[in-house]
C-alpha positions as CSV (number, residue, x, y, z in Angstrom):
1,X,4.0,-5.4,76.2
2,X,7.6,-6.4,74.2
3,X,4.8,-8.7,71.9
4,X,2.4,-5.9,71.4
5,X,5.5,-4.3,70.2
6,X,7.1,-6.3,68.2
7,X,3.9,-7.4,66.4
8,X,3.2,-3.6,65.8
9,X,6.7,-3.1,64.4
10,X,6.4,-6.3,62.3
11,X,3.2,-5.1,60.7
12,X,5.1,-2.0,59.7
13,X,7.9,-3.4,58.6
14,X,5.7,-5.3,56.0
15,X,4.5,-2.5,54.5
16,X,8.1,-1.1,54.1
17,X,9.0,-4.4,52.5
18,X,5.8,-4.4,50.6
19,X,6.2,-0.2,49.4
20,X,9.7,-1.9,48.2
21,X,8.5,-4.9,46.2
22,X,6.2,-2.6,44.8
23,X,8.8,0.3,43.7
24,X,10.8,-2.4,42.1
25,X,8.2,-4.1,40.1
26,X,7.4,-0.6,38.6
27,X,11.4,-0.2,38.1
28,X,11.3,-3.4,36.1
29,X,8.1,-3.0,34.1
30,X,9.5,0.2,33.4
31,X,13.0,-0.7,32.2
32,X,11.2,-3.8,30.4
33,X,9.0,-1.3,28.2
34,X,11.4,0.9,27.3
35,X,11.8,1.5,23.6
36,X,15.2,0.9,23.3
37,X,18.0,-1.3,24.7
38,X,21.1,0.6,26.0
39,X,23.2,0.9,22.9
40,X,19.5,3.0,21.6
41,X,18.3,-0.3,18.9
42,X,14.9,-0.3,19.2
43,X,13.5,-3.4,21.0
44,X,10.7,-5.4,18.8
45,X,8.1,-5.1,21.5
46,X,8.6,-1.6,20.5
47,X,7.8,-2.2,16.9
48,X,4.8,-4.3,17.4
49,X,1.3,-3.3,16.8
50,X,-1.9,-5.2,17.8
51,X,-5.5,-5.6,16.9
52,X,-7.8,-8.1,18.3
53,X,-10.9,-7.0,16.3
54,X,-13.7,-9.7,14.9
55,X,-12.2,-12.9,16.6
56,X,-8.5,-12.1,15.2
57,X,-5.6,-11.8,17.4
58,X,-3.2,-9.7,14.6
59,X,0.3,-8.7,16.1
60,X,2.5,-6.9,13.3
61,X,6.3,-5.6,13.7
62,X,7.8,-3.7,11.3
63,X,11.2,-5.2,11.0
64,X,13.1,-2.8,8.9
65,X,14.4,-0.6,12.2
66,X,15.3,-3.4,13.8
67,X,17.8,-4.6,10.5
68,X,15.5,-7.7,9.9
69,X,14.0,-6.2,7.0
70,X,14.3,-8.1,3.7
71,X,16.8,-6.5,1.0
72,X,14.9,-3.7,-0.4
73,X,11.6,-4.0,0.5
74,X,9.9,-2.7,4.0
75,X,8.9,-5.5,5.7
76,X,6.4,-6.7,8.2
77,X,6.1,-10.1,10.2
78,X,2.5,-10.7,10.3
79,X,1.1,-12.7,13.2
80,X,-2.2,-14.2,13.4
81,X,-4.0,-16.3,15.7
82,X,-8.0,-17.5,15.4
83,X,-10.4,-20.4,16.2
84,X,-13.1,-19.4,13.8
85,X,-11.1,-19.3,10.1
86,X,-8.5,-20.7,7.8
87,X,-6.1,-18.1,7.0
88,X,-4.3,-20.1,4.7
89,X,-7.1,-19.6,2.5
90,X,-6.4,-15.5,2.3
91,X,-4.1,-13.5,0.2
92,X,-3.1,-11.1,2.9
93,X,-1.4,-8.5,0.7
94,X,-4.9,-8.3,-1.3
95,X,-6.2,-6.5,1.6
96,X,-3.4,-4.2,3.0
97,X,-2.1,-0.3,2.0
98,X,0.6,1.4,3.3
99,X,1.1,5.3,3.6
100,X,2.8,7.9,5.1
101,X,1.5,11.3,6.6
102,X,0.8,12.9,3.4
103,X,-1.0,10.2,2.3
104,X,1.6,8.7,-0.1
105,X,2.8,5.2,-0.1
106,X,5.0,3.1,-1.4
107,X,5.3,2.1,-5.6
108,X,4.6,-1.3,-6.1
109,X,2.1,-3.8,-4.5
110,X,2.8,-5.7,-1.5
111,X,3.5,-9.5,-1.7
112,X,2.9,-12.4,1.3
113,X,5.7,-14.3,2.1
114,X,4.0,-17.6,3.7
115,X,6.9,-18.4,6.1
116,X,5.4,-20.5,9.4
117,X,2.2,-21.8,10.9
118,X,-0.7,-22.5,9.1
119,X,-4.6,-23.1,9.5
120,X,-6.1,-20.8,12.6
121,X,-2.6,-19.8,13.1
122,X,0.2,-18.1,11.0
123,X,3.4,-16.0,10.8
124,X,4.4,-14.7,7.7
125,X,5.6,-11.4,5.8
126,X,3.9,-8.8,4.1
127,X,6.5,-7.0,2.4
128,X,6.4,-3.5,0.6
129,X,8.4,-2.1,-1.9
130,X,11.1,0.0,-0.2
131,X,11.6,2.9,-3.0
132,X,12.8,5.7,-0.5
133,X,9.0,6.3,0.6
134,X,10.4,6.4,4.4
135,X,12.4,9.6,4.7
136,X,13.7,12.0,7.5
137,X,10.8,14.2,6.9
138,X,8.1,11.1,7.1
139,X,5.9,11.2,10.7
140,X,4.4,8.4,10.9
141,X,3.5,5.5,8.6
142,X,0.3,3.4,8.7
143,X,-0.3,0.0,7.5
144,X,-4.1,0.3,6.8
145,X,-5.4,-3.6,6.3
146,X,-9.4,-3.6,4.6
147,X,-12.3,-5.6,4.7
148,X,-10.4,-8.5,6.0
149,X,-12.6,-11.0,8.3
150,X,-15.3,-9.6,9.1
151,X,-13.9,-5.8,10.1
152,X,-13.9,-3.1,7.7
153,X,-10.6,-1.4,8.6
154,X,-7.6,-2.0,10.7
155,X,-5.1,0.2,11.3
156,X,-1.5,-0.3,12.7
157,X,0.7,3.2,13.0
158,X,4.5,3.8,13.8
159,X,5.8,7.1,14.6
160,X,8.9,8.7,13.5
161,X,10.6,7.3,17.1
162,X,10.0,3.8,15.2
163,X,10.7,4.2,11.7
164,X,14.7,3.8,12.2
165,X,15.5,7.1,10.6
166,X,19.0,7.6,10.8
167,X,19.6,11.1,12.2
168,X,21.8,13.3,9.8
């Protein structure tokens, strides 16, 4: 009898330990993808963007919120990752737009910055006049990127939570 016991109590006492593992694995995910850090920064995973459209891992953070931006321009760090093409062999900037919710955008064309990688597999920065086109009133902003490899439109949107307007 004392084994039937303890084997029942030892099954329950599993599934206590296991309800606990499992409430603090959601406590850490959680905390992990939080948008900001405790002093209120905004994290970069929280910046990011991703499209995996027509055999092209893209991952984009816009680095101006996070003060990584380059002197007055709004800048984005451009990740790409393929087994198919040669992205050396692409002008990025030829094929991306920027604008806000009212469908402006900024003055200016963009420029690449070829900064690391190469071949199937780059980093680099697309950078964007910065004339004022972000302002406390701006919602959202959308990097629109056309007609490049093989898909017709990809989009990549921050919110006003992510644009690192500075509250008056």
């Amino acid at each position: 009898m004392f084994n039937i016991r303890k084997a029942g109590g030892g099954e329950r006492m599993k599934k206590k330990i296991a309800i606990l593992v499992a409430i603090l694995v959601i406590a850490f995910v959680v905390a992990g993808c939080s948008t900001a850090d405790d002093s209120g920064q905004l994290k970069p995973k929280a910046l990011e963007r991703k499209n995996d459209e027509g055999g092209l891992e893209m991952n984009i953070i816009f680095a101006n919120p996070l003060g990584q931006g380059k002197d007055g321009y709004l800048t984005f760090v451009v990740q790409m990752d393929n087994h198919s093409y040669n992205l050396d062999e692409y002008e990025f900037s030829k094929y991306a737009a920027l604008i806000d919710d009212k469908g402006n955008g900024p003055k200016g064309n963009p420029t690449w910055e070829v900064t690391g990688g190469g071949g199937h597999h780059v980093i680099n920065t697309l950078l964007f006049p910065n004339d004022g086109f972000i302002t406390p009133d701006t919602e959202y902003i959308k990097l629109i990127i056309k007609d490049f490899i093989d898909v017709p439109e990809r989009e990549f949107i921050w919110e006003k939570e992510f644009l690192g307007i500075k509250k008056e």
